[in-house]
PALO-491618 format. One record per residue (C-alpha): residue number from 0; residue in one letter; x, y, z. Coordinates in nm, 2 decimals, m for minus. Example, Ala and Ser with C-alpha at 12.3 -4.5 7.8 and 13.67 -1.06 7.14 Angstrom:
% residues 2
@k=0 | r=A | x=1.23 | y=m0.45 | z=0.78
@k=1 | r=S | x=1.37 | y=m0.11 | z=0.71
//
This chain:
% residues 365
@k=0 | r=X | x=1.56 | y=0.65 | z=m2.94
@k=1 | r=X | x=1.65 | y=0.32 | z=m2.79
@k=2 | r=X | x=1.36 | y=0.04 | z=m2.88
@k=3 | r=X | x=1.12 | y=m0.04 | z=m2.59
@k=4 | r=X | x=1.20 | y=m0.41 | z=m2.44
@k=5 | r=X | x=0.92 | y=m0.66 | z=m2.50
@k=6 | r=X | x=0.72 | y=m0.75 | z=m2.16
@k=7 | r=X | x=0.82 | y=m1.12 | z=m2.24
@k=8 | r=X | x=1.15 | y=m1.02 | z=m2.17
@k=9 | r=X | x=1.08 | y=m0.91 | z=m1.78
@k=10 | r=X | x=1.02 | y=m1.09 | z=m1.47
@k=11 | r=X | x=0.70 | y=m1.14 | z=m1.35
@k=12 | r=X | x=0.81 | y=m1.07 | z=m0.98
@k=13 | r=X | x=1.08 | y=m0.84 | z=m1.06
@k=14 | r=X | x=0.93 | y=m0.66 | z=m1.34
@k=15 | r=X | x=1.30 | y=m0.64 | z=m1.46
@k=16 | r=X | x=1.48 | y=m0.80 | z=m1.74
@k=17 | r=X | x=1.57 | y=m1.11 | z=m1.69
@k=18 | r=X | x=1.94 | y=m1.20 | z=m1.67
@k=19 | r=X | x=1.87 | y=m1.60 | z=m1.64
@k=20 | r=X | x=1.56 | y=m1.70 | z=m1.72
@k=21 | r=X | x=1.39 | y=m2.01 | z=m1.57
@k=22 | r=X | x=1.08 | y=m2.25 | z=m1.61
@k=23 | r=X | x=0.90 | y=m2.36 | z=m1.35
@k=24 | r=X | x=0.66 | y=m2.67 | z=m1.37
@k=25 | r=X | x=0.30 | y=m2.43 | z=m1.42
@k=26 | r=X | x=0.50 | y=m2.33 | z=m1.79
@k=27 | r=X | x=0.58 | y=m2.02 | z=m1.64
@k=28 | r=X | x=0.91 | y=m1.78 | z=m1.67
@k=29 | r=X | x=1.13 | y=m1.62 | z=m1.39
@k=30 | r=X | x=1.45 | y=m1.50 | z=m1.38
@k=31 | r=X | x=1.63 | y=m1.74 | z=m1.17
@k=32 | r=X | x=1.79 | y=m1.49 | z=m0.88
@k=33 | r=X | x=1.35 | y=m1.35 | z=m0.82
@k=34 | r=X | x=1.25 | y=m1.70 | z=m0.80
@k=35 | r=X | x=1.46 | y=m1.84 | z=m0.63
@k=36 | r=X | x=1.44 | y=m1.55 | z=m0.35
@k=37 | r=X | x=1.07 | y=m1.65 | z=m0.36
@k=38 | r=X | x=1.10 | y=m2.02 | z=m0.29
@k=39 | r=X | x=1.40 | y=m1.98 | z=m0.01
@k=40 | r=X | x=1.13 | y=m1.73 | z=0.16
@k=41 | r=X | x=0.95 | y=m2.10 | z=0.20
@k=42 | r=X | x=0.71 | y=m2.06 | z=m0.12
@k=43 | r=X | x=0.60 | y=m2.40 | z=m0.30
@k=44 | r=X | x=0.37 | y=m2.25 | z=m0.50
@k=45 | r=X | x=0.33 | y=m2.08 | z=m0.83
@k=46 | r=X | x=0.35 | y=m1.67 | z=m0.81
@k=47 | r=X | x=0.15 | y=m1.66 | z=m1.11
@k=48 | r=X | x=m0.09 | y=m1.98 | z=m1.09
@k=49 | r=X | x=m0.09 | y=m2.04 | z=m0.75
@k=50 | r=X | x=m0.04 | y=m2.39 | z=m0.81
@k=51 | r=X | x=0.15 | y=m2.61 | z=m0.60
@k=52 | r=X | x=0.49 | y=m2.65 | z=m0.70
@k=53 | r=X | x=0.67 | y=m3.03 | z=m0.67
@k=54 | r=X | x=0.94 | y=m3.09 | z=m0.39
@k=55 | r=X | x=1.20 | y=m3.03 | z=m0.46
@k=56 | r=X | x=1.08 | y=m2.77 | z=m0.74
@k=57 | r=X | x=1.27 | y=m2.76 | z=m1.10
@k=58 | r=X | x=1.37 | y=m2.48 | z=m1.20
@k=59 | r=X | x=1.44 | y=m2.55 | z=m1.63
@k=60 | r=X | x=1.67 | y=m2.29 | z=m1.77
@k=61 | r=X | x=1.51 | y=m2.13 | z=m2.08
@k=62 | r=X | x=1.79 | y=m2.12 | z=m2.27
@k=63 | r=X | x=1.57 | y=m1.99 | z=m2.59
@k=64 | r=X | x=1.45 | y=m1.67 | z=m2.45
@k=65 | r=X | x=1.77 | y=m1.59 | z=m2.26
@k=66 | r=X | x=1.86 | y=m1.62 | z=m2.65
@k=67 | r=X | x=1.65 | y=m1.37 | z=m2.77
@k=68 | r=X | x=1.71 | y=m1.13 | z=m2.44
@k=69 | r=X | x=2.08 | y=m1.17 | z=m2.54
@k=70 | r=X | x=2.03 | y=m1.10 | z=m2.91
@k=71 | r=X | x=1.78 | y=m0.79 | z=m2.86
@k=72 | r=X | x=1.97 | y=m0.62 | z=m2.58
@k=73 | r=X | x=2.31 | y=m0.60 | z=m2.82
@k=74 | r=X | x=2.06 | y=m0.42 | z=m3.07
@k=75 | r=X | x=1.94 | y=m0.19 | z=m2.86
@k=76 | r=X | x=2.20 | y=m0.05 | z=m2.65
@k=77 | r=X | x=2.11 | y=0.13 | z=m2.31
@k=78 | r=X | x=2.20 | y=0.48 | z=m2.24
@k=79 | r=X | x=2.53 | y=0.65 | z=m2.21
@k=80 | r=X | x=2.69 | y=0.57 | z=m1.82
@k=81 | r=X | x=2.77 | y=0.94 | z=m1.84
@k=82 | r=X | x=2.42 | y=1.04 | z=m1.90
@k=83 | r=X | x=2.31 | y=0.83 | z=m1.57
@k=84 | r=X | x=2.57 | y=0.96 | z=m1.37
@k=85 | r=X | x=2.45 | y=1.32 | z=m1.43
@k=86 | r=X | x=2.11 | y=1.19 | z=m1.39
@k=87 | r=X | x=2.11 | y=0.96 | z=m1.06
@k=88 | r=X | x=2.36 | y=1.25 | z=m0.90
@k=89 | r=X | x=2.10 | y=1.54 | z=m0.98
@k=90 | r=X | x=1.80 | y=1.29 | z=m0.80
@k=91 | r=X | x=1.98 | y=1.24 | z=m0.52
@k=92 | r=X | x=2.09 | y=1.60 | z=m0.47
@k=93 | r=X | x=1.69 | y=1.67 | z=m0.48
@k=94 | r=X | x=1.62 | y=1.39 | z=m0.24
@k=95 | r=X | x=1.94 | y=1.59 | z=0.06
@k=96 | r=X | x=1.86 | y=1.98 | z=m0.12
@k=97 | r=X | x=1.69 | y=2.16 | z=0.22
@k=98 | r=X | x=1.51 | y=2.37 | z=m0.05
@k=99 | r=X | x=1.33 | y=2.01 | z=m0.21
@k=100 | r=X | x=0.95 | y=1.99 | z=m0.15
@k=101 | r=X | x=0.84 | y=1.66 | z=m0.02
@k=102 | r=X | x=0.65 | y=1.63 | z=m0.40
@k=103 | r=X | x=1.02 | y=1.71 | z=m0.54
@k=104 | r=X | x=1.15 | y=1.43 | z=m0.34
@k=105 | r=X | x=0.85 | y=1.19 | z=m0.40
@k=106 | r=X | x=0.90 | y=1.26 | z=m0.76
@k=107 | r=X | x=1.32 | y=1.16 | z=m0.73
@k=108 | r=X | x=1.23 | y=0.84 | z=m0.54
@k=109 | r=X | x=0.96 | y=0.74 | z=m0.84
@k=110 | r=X | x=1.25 | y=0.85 | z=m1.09
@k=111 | r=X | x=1.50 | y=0.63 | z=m0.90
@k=112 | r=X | x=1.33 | y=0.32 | z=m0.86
@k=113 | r=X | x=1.22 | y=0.33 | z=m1.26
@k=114 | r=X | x=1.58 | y=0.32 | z=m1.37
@k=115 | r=X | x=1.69 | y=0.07 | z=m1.10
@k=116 | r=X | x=1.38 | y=m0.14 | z=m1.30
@k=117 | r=X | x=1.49 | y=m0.09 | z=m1.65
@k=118 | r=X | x=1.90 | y=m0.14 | z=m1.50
@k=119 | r=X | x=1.92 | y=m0.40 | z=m1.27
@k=120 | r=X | x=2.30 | y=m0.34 | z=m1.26
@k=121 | r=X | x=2.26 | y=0.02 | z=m1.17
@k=122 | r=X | x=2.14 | y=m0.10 | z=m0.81
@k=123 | r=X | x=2.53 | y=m0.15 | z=m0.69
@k=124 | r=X | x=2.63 | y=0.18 | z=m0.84
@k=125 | r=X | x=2.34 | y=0.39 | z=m0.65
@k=126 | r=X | x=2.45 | y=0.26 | z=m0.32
@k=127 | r=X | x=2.83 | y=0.36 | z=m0.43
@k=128 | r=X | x=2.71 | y=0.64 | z=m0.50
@k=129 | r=X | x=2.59 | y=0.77 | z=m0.17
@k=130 | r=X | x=2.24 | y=0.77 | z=m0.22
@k=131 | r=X | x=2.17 | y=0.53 | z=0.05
@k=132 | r=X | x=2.22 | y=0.80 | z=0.35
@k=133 | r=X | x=1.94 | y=1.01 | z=0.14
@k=134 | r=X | x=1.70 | y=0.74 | z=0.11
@k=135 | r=X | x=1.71 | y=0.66 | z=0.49
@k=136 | r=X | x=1.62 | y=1.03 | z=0.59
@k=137 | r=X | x=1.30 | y=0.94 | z=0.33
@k=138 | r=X | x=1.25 | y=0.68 | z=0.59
@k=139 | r=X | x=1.22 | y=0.89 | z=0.80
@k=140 | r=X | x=1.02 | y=1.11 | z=0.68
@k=141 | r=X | x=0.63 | y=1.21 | z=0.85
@k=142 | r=X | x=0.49 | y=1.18 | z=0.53
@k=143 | r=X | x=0.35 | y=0.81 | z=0.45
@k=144 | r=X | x=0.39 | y=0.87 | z=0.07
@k=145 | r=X | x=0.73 | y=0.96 | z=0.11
@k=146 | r=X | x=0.80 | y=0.70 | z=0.37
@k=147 | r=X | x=0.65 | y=0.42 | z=0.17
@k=148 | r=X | x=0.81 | y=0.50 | z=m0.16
@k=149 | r=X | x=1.19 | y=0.58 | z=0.04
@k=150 | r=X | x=1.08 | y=0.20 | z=0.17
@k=151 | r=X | x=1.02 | y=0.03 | z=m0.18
@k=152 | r=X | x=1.36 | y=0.20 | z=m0.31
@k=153 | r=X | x=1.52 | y=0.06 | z=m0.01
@k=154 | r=X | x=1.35 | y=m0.28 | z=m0.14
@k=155 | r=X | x=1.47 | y=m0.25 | z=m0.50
@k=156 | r=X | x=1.88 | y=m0.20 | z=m0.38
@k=157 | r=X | x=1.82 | y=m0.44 | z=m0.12
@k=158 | r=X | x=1.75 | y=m0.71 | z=m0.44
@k=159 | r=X | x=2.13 | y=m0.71 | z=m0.53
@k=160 | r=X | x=2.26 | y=m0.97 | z=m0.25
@k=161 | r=X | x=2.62 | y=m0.76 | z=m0.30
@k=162 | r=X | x=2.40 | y=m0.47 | z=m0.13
@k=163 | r=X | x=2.22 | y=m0.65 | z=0.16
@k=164 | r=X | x=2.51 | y=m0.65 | z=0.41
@k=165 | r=X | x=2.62 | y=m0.23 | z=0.35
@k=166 | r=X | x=2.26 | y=m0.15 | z=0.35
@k=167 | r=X | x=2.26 | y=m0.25 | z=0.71
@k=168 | r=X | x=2.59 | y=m0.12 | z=0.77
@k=169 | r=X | x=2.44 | y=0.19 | z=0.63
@k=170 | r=X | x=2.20 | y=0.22 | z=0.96
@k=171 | r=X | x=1.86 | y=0.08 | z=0.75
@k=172 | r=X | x=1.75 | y=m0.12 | z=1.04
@k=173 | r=X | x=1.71 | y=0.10 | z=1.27
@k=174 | r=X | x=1.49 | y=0.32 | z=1.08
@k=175 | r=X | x=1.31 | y=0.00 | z=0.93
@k=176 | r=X | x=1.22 | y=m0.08 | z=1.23
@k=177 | r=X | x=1.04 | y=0.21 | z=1.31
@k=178 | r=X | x=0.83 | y=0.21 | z=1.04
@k=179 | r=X | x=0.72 | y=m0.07 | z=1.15
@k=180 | r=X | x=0.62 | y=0.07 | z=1.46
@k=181 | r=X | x=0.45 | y=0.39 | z=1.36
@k=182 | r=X | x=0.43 | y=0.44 | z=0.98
@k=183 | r=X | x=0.10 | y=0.36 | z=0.78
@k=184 | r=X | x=m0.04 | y=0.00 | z=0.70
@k=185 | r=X | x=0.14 | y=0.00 | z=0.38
@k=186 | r=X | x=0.46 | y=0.14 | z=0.51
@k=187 | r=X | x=0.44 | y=m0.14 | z=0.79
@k=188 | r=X | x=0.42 | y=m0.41 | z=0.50
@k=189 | r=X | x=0.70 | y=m0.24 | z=0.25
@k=190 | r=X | x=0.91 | y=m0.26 | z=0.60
@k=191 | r=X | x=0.84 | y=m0.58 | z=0.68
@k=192 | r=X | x=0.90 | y=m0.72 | z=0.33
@k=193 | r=X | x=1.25 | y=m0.50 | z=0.35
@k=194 | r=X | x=1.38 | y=m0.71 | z=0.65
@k=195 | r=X | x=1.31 | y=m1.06 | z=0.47
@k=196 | r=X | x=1.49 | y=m0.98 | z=0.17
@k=197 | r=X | x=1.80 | y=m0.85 | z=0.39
@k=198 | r=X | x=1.74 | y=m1.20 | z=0.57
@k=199 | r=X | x=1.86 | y=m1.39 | z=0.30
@k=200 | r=X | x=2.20 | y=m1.35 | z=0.40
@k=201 | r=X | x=2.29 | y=m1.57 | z=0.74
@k=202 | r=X | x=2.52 | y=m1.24 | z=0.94
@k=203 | r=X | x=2.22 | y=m1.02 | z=0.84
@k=204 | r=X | x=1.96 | y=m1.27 | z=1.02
@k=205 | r=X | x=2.19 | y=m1.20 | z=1.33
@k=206 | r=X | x=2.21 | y=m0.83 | z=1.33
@k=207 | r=X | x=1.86 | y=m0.82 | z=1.27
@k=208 | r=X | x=1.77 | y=m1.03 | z=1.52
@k=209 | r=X | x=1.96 | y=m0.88 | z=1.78
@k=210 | r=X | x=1.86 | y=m0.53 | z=1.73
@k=211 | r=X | x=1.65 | y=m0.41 | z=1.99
@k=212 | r=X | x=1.26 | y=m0.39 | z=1.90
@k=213 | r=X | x=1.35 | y=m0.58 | z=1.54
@k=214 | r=X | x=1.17 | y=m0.91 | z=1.63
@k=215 | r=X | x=0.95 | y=m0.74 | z=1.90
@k=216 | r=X | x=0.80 | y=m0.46 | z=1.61
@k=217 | r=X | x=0.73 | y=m0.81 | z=1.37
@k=218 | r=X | x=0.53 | y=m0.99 | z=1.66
@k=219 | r=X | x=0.29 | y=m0.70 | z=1.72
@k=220 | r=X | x=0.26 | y=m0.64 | z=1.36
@k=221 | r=X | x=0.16 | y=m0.98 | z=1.35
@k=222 | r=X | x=m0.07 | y=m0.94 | z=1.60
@k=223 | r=X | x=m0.27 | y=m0.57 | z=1.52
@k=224 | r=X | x=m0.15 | y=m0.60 | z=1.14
@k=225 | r=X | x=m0.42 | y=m0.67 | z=0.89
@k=226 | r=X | x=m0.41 | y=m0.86 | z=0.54
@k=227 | r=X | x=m0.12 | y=m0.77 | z=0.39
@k=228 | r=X | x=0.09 | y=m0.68 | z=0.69
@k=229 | r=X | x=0.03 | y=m0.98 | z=0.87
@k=230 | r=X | x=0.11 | y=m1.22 | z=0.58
@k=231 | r=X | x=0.47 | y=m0.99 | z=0.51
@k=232 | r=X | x=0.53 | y=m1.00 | z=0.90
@k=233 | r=X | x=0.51 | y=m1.38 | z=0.93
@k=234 | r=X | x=0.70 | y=m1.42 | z=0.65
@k=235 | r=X | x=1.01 | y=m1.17 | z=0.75
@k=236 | r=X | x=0.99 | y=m1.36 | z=1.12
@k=237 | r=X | x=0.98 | y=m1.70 | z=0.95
@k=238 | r=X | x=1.31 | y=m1.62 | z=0.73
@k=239 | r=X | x=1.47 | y=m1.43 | z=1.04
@k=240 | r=X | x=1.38 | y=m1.77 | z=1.27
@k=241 | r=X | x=1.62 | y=m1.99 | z=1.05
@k=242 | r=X | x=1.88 | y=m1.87 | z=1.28
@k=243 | r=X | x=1.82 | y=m2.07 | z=1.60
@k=244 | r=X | x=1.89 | y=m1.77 | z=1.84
@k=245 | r=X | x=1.62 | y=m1.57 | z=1.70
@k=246 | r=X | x=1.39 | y=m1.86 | z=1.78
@k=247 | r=X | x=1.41 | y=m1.77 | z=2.14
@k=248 | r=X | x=1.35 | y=m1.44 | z=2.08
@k=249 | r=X | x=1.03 | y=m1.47 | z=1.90
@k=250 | r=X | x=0.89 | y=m1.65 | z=2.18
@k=251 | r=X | x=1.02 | y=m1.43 | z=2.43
@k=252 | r=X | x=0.81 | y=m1.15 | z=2.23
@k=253 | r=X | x=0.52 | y=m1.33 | z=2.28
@k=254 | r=X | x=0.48 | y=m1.47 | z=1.92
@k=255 | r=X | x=0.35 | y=m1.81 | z=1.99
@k=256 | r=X | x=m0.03 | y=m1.75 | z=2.14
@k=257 | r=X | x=m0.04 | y=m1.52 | z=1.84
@k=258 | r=X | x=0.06 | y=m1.74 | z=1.58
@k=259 | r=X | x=m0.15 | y=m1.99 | z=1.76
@k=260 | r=X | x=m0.48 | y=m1.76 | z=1.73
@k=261 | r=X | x=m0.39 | y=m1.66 | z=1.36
@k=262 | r=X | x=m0.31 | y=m2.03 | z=1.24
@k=263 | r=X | x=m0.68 | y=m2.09 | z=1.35
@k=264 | r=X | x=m0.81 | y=m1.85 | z=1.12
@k=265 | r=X | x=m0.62 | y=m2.01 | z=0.82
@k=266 | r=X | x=m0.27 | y=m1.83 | z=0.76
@k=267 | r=X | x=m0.04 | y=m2.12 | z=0.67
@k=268 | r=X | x=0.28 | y=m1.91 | z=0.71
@k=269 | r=X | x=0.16 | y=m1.88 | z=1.12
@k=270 | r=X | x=0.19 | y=m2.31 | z=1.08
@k=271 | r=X | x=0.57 | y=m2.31 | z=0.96
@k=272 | r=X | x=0.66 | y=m2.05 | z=1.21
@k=273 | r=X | x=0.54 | y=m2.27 | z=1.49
@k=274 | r=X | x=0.76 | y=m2.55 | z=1.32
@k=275 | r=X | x=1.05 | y=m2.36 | z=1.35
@k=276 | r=X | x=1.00 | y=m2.20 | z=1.72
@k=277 | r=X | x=0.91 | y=m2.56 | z=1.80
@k=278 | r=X | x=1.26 | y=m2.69 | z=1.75
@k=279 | r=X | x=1.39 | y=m2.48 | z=2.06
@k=280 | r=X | x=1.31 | y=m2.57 | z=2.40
@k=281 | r=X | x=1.16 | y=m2.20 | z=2.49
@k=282 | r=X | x=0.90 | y=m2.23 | z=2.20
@k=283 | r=X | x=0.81 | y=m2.57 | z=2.32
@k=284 | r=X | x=0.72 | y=m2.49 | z=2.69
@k=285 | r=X | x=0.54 | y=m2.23 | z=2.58
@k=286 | r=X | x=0.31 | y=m2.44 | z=2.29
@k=287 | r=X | x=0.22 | y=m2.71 | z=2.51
@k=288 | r=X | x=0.03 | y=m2.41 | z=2.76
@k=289 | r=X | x=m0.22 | y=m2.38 | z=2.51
@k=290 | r=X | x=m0.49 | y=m2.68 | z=2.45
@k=291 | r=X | x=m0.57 | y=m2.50 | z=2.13
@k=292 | r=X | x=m0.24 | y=m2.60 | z=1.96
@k=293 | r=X | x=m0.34 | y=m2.95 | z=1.92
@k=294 | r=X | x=m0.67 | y=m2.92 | z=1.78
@k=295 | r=X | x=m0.54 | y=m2.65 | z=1.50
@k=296 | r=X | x=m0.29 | y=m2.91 | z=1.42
@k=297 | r=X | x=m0.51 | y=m3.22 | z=1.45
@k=298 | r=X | x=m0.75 | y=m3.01 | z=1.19
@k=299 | r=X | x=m0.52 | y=m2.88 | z=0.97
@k=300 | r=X | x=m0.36 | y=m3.31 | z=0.94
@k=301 | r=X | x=m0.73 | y=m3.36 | z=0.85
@k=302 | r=X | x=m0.82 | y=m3.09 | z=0.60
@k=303 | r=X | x=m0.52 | y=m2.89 | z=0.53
@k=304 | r=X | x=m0.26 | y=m2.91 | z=0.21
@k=305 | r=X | x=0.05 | y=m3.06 | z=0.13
@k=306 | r=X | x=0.21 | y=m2.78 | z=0.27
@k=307 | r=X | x=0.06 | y=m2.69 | z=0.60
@k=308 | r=X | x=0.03 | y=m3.11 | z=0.70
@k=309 | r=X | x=0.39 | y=m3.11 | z=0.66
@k=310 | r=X | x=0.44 | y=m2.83 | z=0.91
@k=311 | r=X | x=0.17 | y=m2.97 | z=1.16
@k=312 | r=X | x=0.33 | y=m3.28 | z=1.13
@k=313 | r=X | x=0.65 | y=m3.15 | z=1.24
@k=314 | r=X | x=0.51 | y=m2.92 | z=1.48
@k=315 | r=X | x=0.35 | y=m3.25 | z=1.65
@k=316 | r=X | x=0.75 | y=m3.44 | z=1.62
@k=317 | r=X | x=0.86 | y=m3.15 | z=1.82
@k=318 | r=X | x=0.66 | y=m3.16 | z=2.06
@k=319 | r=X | x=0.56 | y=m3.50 | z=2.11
@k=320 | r=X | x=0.93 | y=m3.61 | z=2.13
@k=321 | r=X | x=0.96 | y=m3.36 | z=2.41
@k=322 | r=X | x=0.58 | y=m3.38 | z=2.65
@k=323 | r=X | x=0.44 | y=m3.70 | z=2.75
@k=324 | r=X | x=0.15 | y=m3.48 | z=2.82
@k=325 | r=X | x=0.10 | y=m3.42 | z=2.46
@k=326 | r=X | x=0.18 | y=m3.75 | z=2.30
@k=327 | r=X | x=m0.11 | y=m3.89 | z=2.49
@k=328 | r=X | x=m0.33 | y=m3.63 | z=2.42
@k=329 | r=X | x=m0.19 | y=m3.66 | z=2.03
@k=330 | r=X | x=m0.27 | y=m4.06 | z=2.05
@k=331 | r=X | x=m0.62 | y=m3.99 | z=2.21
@k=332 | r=X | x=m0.68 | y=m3.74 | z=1.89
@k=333 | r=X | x=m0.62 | y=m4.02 | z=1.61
@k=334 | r=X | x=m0.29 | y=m3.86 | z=1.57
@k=335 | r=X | x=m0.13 | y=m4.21 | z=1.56
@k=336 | r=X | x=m0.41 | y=m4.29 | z=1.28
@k=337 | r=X | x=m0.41 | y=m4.01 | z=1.07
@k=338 | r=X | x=m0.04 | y=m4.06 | z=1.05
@k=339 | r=X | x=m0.03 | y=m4.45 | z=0.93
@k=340 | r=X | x=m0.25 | y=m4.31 | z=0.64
@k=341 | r=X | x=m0.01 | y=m4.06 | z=0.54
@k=342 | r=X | x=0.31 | y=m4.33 | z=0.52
@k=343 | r=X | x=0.22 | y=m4.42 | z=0.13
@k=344 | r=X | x=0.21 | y=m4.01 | z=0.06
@k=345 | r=X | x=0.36 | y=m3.89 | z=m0.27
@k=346 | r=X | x=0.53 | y=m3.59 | z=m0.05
@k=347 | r=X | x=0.84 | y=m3.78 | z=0.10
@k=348 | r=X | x=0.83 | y=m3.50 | z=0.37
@k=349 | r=X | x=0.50 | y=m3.56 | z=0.49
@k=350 | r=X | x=0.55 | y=m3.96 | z=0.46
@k=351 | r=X | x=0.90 | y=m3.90 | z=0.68
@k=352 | r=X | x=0.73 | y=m3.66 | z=0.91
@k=353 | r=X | x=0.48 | y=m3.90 | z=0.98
@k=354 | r=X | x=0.68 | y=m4.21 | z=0.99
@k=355 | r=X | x=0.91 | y=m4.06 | z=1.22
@k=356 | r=X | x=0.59 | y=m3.90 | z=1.48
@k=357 | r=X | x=0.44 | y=m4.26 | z=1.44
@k=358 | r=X | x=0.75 | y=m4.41 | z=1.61
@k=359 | r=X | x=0.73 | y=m4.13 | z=1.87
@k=360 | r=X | x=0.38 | y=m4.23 | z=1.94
@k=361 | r=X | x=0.52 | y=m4.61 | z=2.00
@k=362 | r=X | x=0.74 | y=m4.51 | z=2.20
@k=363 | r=X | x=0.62 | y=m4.34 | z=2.49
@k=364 | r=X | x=0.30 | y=m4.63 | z=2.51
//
């Protein structure tokens, strides 16, 4: 019997072995491809710790335990490709068999995502394999346990970036999307999380974005979604929104009154999507409607972190630059202020931002 990896040796994210294993600056080790997915999601903070990461973040190779990783691995040898073939081929059959129970295929699904965790390499193979068609009818399943756990295998293949582009080729948005719309609350959240880590990829931030109901099913999440779907819908929509088309669409769904309302009650992800739909003439007009926008930025300058006072601040850029409306009512608010005390602030961003918003602010006196 093959020896059981030490813990050490898997990703805290991931919970798989690590292939290149990094330090950040809390001490902590990732594997380089799971944190790094983590801070392009907009992250500056430990996963572990919570503790606020530096800007740029370092990630430190730890060349000693990819060492030992290296070492320990050529001892203990995984198991024979043959024997996963036969394997992976008789779990999928259960998972298209008319004759499977939804417990049978619930079981397969659990089976399938173990050894895509224990063989990160074996991810590429499964979707070669043909098993991607089986997992989508999953998707589609009535049953929430089935739906969910067809979702989180979805999740695991979608962590190979070779994979991201054929699992939408394959048809997985469409029936992503309607989880969103009518599975359970945890379904809604797998879903959501689904669609930002298929995001990564630029051409996959365009076909998602231009699929009907995609952007639409995130908004309304966003706004009846609770917890955990809310914070996995704001961030799919924030990583979709780097593409400047899907800006426009956001607001055309009606995202920024939400995201207005929720960045009052403290979500900082709702802040950085308004920085984003800000930088597009559509989200703009539709901001300065609301009388509420400045206050929630105006607090969040005063008693917000690092993170959200850079967004507010270039939330206010954006919109300052383009309302005279607004840049008075910013200058009436201590905006102009608040901002000459931020210009000596260790964050360069937040010392830019607010260099650049003061000269704004002079501007239109």
């Amino acid at each position: 019997m093959a020896a059981q990896l030490p813990d050490d040796f898997k990703c805290p994210i991931s919970l798989e072995i690590m292939a290149d294993p990094v330090i950040l600056s809390s001490g902590h080790t990732f594997d380089r491809s799971s944190i790094q997915r983590w801070l392009d999601s907009g992250h500056r903070t430990c996963p572990i710790t919570k503790f606020q990461l530096p800007e740029p973040p370092s990630l430190i190779p730890n060349h000693a335990l990819r060492s030992l990783i290296s070492n320990y691995t050529q001892l203990s040898p995984p198991k024979a490709a043959a024997t996963h073939h036969q394997e992976t081929q008789a779990l999928v059959y259960s998972l298209t068999s008319p004759s499977s129970s939804a417990g049978t295929k619930l079981q397969s699904l659990s089976q399938l995502n173990k050894l895509l965790k224990s063989n990160p390499g074996f991810r590429r193979k499964l979707t070669e394999s043909g098993a991607v068609s089986a997992v989508l009818r999953c998707v589609d399943s009535d049953d929430p346990g089935l739906q969910e756990k067809a979702l989180s295998l979805l999740l695991n293949l979608s962590l190979d970036d070779d994979n991201k582009v054929g699992l939408v080729a394959e048809g997985a948005i469409g029936r992503i999307v309607a989880a969103l719309r009518g599975g359970s609350p945890d379904c809604h959240a797998v879903a959501a999380t689904v669609l930002t880590s298929l995001a990564v990829v630029e051409v996959n931030k365009a076909t998602i974005g231009s699929y009907p109901d995609a952007i639409a099913a995130l908004v309304t999440l966003l706004r009846d979604g609770r917890g955990r779907e809310r914070k996995e819908a704001a961030t799919a929509l924030y990583t979709i929104c780097t593409f400047p088309e899907n800006r426009r669409r956001a607001v055309h769904s009606g995202a920024v009154p939400i995201l207005i309302r929720i960045a009052d009650l403290g979500l900082e992800r709702a802040v950085e999507l308004l920085a984003l739909l800000a930088k597009c003439r559509e989200g703009r007009q539709e901001m300065v409607k609301y009388d509420a926008i400045l206050e929630i930025l105006v607090s969040i300058l005063k008693k917000g972190n690092s993170r959200g006072i850079q967004y507010a601040l270039s939330t206010l850029n954006s919109l300052c630059s383009w309302s005279d409306r607004m840049c008075s009512d910013a200058k009436n608010d201590g905006v102009f202020e608040i901002c000459m005390g931020f210009l000596e602030d260790d964050n360069q961003k937040i010392s830019s931002f607010a260099s650049s918003l003061i000269q704004v602010l002079k501007g239109k006196q």
